[in-house]
C-alpha positions in Angstrom: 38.5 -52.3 -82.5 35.5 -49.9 -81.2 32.5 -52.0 -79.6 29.9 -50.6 -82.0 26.5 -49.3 -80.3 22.7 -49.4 -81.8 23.6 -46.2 -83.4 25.2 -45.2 -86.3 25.9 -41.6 -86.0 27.2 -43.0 -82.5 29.5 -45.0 -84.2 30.8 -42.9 -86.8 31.8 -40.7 -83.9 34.0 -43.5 -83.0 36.1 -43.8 -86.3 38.8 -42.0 -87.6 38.6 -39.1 -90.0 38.5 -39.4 -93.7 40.4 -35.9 -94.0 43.1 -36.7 -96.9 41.0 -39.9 -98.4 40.2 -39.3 -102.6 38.6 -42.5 -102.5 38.2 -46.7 -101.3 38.5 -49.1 -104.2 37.0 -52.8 -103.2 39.6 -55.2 -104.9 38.7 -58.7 -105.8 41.2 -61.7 -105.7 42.3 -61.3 -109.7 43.3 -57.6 -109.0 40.1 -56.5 -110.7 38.6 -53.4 -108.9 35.2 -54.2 -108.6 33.6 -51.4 -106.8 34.5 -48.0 -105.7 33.2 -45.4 -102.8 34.6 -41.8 -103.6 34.8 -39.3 -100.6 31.6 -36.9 -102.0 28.0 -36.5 -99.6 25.6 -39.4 -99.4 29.0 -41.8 -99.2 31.4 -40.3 -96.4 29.7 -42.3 -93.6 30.4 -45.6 -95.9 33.5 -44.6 -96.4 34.6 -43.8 -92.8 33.3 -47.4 -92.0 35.5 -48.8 -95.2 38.3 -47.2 -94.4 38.2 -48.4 -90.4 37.8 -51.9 -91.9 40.7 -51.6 -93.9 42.8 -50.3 -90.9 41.5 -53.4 -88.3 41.0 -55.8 -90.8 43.5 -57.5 -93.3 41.0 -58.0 -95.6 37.0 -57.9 -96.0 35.9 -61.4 -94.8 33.4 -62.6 -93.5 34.4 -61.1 -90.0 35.1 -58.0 -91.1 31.9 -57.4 -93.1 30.4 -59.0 -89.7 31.6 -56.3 -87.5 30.8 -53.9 -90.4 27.2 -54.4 -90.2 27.4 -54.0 -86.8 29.5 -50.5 -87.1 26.0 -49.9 -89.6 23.8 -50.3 -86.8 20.2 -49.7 -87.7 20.9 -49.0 -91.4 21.5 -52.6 -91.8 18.3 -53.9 -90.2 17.1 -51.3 -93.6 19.7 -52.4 -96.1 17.9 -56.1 -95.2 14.5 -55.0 -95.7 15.1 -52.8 -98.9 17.7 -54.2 -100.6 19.8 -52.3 -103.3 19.5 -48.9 -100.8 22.1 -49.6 -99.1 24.7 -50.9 -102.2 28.2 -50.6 -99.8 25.7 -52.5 -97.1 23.9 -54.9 -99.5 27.9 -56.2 -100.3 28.8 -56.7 -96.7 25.4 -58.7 -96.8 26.5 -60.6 -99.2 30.1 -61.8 -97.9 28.7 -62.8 -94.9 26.3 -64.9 -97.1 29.3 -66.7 -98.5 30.6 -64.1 -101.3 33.9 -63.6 -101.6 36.5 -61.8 -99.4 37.5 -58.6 -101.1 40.7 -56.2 -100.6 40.4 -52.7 -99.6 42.7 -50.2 -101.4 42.4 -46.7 -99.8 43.5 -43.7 -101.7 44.6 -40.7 -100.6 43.5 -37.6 -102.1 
């Protein structure tokens, strides 16, 4: 497990590639896929944090999404004051608020 800093693009640096990955799907307790981050720009950086979850973490608890919003660094102090920017931050938010733990599928392309 890294030891995220104050910076993102720090971070990122940090995490394994995404090279192969189609796509994450977020899987909820009934099987149901309830939310999905494809491998396209404006959502690789949320999907190399996903996908380093996945690969630490057996699912995405509240710890998980804890150290998630760390790996987010400042975007999360943003995602907090502008909520709904931030969608694959606002749901780490929101476990950690007492949501429900979620599975993380990864798909290769």
């Amino acid at each position: 497990m890294i030891k995220p800093t104050a910076s993102f693009k720090d971070n990122l640096a940090m995490l394994p590639s995404i090279e192969g990955i189609a796509r994450i799907e977020l899987v909820d307790h009934a099987g149901s896929v309830v939310a999905s981050i494809e491998n396209q720009p404006g959502k690789q950086g949320s999907l190399v944090v996903y996908r380093y979850l996945a690969q630490v973490f057996a699912a995405l608890d509240t710890e998980a999404a804890t150290h998630g919003l760390d790996v987010f660094a400042e975007h999360t102090a943003d995602a907090k004051n502008r909520l709904g920017a931030h969608p694959n931050i606002d749901r780490l938010l929101e476990i950690v608020a007492g949501g429900a733990s979620l599975n993380i599928r990864v798909l290769e392309a």
